[in-house]
C-alpha positions in Angstrom: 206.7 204.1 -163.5 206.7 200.4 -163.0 202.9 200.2 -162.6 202.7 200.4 -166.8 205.0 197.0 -166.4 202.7 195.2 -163.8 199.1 196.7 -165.4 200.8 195.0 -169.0 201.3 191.6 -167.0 197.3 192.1 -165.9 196.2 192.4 -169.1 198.1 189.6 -170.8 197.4 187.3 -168.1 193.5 188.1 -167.8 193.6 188.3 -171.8 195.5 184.4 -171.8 192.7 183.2 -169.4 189.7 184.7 -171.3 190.7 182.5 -174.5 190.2 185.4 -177.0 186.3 186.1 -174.9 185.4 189.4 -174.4 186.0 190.9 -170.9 184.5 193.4 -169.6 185.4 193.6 -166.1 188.4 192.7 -164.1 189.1 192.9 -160.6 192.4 192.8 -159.0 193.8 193.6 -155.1 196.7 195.9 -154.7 198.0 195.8 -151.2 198.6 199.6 -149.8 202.3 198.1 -148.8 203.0 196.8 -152.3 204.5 200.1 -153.7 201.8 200.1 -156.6 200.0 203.8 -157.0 196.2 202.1 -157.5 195.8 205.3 -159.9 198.6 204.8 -162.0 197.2 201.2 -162.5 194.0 203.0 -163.8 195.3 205.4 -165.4 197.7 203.0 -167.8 194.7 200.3 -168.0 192.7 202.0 -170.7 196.2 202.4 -173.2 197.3 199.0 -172.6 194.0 196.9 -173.1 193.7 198.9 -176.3 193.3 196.0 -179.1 192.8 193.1 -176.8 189.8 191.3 -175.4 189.7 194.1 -172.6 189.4 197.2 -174.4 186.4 198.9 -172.7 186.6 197.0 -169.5 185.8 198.3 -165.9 189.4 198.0 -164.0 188.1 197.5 -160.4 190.5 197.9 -158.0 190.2 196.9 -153.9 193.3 198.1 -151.6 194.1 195.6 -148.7 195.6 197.1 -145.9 198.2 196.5 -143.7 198.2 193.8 -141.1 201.1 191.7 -139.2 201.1 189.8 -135.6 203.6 190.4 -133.1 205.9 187.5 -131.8 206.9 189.4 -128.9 203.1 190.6 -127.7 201.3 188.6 -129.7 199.1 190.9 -130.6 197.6 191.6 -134.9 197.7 195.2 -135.4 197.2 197.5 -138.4 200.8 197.9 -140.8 201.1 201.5 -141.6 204.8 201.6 -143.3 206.6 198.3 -144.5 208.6 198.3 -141.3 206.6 200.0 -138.9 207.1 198.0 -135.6 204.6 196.7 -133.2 202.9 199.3 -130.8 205.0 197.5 -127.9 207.8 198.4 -129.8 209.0 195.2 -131.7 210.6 194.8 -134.6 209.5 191.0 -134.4 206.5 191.2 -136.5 205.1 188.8 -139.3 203.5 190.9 -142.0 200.3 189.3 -142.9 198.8 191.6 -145.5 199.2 194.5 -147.2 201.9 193.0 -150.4 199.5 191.6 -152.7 199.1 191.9 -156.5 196.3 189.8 -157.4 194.0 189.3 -160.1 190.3 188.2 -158.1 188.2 187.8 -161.0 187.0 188.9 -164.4 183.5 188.8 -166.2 183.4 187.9 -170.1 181.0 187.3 -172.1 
C-alpha cells in the first residue's frame, strides 16, 4: 500500500510548512488517474499525524477527474482509464487532468 508512503510525505510536508503551528485542517487533490485509493489516504491519516502538529486534523480530500484534448479531433473529453483513447478513436490525446497529488491548503491556528 503505497498510499501510507505518500499520506507520510503529506504530513511531513504540511507539518514543515506549519512551523510547529497547530493544524487542524488540510486539504489536498488526488486525481482519480493517479493510482491513489482516496480512502486508504484517510484511513492511514489519523496513525501517521499521531504526535505531530496534525493530530486531530480534518483530512479533506477533492478527486479531480479525468480530462485530455485530442490532436487528431480536437475535441477535450472526460479520461476514464489512463489510456483510454479519444471517442474518434485516437490514441493522440494530451492528458490534462486527472494525475495530481497536491496539497491545496491547510488551516492552523
Amino acid at each position: 500500500m503505497h498510499e501510507l508512503g505518500i499520506t507520510r510525505n503529506i504530513v511531513n510536508i504540511v507539518t514543515e510548512q506549519a512551523h510547529g503551528a497547530k493544524v487542524t485542517d488540510v486539504t489536498v487533490e488526488i486525481g482519480k488517474l493517479s493510482a491513489i485509493m482516496p480512502d486508504a489516504v484517510r484511513f492511514c491519516f489519523d496513525v501517521v499525524s499521531q504526535g505531530t502538529s496534525l493530530e486531530g486534523a480534518s483530512l479533506h480530500i477533492r478527486e479531480i477527474p479525468g480530462q485530455a484534448s485530442c490532436h487528431t479531433c480536437g475535441i477535450t473529453f472526460p479520461l476514464e482509464e489512463l489510456y483510454d483513447s479519444c471517442p474518434c478513436g485516437s490514441r493522440n490525446i494530451t492528458r490534462l487532468s486527472g494525475e495530481e497529488l497536491n496539497i491545496k491548503d491547510m488551516v492552523i491556528v
